[in-house]
C-alpha positions as CSV (number, residue, x, y, z in Angstrom):
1,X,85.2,130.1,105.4
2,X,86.3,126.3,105.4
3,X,87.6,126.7,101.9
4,X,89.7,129.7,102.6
5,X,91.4,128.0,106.2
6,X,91.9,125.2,103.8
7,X,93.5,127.1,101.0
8,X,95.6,128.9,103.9
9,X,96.9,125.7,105.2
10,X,98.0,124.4,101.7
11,X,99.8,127.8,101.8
12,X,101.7,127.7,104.6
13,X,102.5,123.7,103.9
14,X,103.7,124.8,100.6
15,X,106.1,127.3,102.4
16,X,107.1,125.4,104.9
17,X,108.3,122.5,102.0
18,X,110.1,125.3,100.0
19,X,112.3,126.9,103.4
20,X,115.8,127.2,102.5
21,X,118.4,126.9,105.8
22,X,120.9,129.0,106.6
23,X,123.1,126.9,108.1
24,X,123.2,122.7,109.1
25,X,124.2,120.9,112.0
26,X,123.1,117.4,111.4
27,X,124.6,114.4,113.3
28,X,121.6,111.9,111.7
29,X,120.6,110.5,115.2
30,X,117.2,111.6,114.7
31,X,117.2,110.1,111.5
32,X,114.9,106.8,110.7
33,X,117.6,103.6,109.9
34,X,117.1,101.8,107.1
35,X,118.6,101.2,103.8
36,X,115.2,102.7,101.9
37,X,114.2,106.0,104.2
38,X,115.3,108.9,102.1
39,X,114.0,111.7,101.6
40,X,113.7,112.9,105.1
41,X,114.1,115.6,107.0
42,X,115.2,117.7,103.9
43,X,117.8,115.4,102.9
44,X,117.3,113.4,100.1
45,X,119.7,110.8,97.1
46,X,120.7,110.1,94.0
47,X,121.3,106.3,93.9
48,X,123.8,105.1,91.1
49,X,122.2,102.2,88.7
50,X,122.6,98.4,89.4
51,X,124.6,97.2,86.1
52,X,122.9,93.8,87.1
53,X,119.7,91.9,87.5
54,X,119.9,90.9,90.8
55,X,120.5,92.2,94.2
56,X,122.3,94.4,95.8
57,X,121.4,97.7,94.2
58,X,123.6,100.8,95.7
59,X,121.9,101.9,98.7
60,X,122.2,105.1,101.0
61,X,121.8,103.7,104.7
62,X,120.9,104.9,107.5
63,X,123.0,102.9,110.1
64,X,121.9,101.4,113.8
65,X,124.2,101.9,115.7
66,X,123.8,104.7,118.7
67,X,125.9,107.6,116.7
68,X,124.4,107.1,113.5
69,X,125.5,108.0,110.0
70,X,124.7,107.6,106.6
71,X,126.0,105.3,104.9
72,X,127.1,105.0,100.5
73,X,126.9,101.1,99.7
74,X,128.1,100.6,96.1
75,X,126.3,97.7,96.0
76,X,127.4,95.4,92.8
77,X,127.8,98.8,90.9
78,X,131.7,99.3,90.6
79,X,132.5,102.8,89.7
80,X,129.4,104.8,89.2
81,X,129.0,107.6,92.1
82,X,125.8,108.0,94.3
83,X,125.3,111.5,95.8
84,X,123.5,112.4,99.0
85,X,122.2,116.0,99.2
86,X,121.2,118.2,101.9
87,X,117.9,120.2,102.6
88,X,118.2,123.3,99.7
89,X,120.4,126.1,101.7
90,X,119.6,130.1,100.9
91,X,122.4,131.0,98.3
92,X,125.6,130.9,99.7
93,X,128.2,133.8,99.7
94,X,131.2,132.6,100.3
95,X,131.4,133.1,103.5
96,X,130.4,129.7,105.0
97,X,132.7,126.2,105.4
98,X,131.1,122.5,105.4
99,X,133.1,120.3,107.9
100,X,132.0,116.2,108.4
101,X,133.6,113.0,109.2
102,X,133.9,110.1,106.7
103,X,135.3,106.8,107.2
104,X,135.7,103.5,105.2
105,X,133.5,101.2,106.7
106,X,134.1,97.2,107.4
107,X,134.3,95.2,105.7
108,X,134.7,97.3,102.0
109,X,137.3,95.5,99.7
110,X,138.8,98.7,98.2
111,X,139.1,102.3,98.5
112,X,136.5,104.8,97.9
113,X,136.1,108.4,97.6
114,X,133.8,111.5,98.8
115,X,133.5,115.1,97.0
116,X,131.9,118.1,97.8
117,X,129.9,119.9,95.5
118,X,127.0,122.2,94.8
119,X,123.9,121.1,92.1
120,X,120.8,123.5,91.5
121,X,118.3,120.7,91.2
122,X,118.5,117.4,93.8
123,X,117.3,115.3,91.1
124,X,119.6,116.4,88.3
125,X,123.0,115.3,89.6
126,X,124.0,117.2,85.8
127,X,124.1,120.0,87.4
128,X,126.6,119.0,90.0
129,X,129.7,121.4,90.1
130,X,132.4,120.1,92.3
131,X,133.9,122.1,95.2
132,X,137.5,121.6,96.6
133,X,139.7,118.5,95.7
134,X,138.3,114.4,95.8
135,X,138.9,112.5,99.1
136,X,140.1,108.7,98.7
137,X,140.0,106.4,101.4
138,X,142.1,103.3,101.3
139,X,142.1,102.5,105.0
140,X,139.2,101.2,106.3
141,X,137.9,102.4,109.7
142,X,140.7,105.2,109.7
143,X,137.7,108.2,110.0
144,X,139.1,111.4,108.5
145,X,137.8,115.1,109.5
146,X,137.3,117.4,106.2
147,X,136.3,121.5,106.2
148,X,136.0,123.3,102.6
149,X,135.0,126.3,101.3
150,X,131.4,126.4,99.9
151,X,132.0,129.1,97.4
152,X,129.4,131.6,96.3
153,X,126.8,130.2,94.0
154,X,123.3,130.4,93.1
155,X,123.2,126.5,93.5
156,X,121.9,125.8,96.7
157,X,121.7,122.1,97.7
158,X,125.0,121.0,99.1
159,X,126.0,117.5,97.8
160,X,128.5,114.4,98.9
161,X,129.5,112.5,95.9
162,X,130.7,109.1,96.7
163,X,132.5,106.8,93.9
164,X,133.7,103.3,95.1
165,X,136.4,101.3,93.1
166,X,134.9,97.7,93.7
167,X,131.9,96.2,94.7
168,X,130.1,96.7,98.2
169,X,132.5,99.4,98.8
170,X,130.7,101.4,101.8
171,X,131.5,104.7,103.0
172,X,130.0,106.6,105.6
173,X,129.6,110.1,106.7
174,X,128.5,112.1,109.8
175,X,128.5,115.3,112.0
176,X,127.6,117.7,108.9
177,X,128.0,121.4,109.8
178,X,127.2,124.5,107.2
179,X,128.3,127.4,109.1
180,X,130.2,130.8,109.3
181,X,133.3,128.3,110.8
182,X,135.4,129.6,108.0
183,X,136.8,132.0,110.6
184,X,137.3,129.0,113.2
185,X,139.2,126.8,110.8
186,X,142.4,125.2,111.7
187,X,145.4,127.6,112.0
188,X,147.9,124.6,109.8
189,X,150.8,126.6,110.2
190,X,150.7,126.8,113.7
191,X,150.2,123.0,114.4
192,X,152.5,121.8,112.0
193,X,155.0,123.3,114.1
194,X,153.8,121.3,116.9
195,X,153.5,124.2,119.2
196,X,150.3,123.1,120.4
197,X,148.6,119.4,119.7
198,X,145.4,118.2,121.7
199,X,143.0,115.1,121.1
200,X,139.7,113.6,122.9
201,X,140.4,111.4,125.5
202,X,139.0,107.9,125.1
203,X,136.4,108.5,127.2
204,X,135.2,111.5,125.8
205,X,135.2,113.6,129.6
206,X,138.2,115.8,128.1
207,X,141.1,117.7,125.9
208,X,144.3,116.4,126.3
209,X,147.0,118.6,125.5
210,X,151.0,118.0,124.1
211,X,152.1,121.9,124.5
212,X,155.6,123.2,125.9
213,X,153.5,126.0,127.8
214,X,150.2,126.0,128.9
215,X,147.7,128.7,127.0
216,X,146.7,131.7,128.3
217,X,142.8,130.8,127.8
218,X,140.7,127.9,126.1
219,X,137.1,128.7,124.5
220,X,134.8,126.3,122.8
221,X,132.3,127.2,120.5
222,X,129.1,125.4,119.3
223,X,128.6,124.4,115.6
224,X,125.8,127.3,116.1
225,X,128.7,129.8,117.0
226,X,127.4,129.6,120.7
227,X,130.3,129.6,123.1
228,X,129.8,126.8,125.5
229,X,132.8,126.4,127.5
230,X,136.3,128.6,128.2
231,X,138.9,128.5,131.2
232,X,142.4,127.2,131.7
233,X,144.5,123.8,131.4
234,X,144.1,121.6,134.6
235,X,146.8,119.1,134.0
236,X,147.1,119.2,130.4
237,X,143.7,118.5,130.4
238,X,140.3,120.5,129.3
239,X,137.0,119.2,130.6
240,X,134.6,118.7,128.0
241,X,132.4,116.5,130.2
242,X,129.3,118.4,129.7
243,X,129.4,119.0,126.1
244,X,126.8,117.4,123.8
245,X,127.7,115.0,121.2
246,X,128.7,116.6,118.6
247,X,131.3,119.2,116.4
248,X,133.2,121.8,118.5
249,X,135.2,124.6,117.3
250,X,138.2,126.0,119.5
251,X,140.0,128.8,119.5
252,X,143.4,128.6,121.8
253,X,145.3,131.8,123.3
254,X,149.1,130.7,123.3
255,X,151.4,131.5,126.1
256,X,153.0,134.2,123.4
257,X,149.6,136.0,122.8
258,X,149.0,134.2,119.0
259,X,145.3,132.5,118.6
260,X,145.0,128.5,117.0
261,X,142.0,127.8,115.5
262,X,140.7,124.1,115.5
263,X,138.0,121.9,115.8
264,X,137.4,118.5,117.5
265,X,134.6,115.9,117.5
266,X,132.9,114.9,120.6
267,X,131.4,111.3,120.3
């Protein structure tokens, strides 16, 4: 009987290591910091080689700060990309968008850039296959917003390639989300008109709003497709007091009947 409740739980632990997600929402806060923590929680690297004997080696960090991210340090390697994969996802279908934020980070010497792609084994980065274009980031601490298309594939672990130019180049990324958003992505054509144009307050209690009429109706969705908050302008102004921390998805009813699409980042 022991023997077969043992046999049973290696099973099940077995399983458990092997579950593929559906979707992710990871922000990293419950993440251990450190600069030599991965793999954890599903996520795992692919560190590029030091060219020379002696410290620092790339690393993949974990940062301290209270909104934490994760963090590509080139270390003295000056071209050679490290990759940071997520837990393995079930195959996708095309139907699914990844959105994150990235951001130079102080004090890097020279640009850097990120790239989506899908690989079919997390420790063969050979089998990489990039999705969408490369993103290069010249300014440091400007953070940038990116959503693309995971295609469908029967790879299925998402990867973040990150090349630096120079030594000790450091980019970081946070607020991963694998979802069905490709339905809530931003309208472009509609805000490059400059109908409508919003943005987080700086203390993260609200929406403001730049709009010649106020919208018929507001609603905010959760990176899990949840709605969590809908109503009307109060000022030019959308309370977002009691959201989480985290990616939100909002779909806005113009005075003219017409729907925009976008997403903003509460911190």
């Amino acid at each position: 009987m022991k023997l077969r409740l043992l046999l049973g739980t290696l099973m099940l632990t077995a399983i458990a290591a092997n579950a593929q997600v559906a979707t992710i929402n990871e922000n990293f806060d419950g993440f251990t910091s450190g600069n030599n923590t991965f793999p954890q929680n599903g996520w795992s690297t692919k560190m590029a080689a030091n060219p020379m004997p002696f410290p620092p080696a790339p690393l993949m960090i974990v940062t301290t700060d209270a909104n934490k991210g994760v963090q590509a340090y080139s270390g003295n390697n000056t071209s050679e990309p490290s990759y940071l994969i997520t837990p393995q996802i079930v195959a996708p279908t095309g139907d699914k968008t990844v959105s994150f934020t990235v951001v130079l980070a102080s004090p890097s010497p020279a640009p850097g850039s990120i790239q989506v792609g899908l690989a079919s084994n997390p420790a063969d980065m050979t089998t990489f296959v990039p999705v969408g274009s490369s993103t290069t980031l010249s300014t440091v601490g400007a953070t940038q917003n990116i959503s693309v298309n995971i295609p469908a594939s029967t790879s299925q672990y998402i990867v973040f390639r990150f090349t630096p130019t120079a030594a000790h180049v450091a980019i970081q990324i946070d607020n991963v989300v694998y979802n069905t958003s490709s339905s809530l992505a931003v309208s472009d054509n509609v805000k490059s008109k400059g109908e409508i144009q919003f943005a987080v307050n700086s203390e993260n209690t609200a929406l403001q709003f730049v709009t010649k009429k106020d919208p018929k109706n507001i609603q905010i969705y959760s990176a899990g497709a949840q709605k969590v908050a809908e109503g009307k302008l109060s000022g030019k102004t959308f309370d977002i007091s009691a959201l989480q921390t985290g990616v939100y998805y909002i779909i806005i009813e113009t005075a003219e009947g017409s729907a925009v699409k976008s997403k903003f980042i509460k911190k």
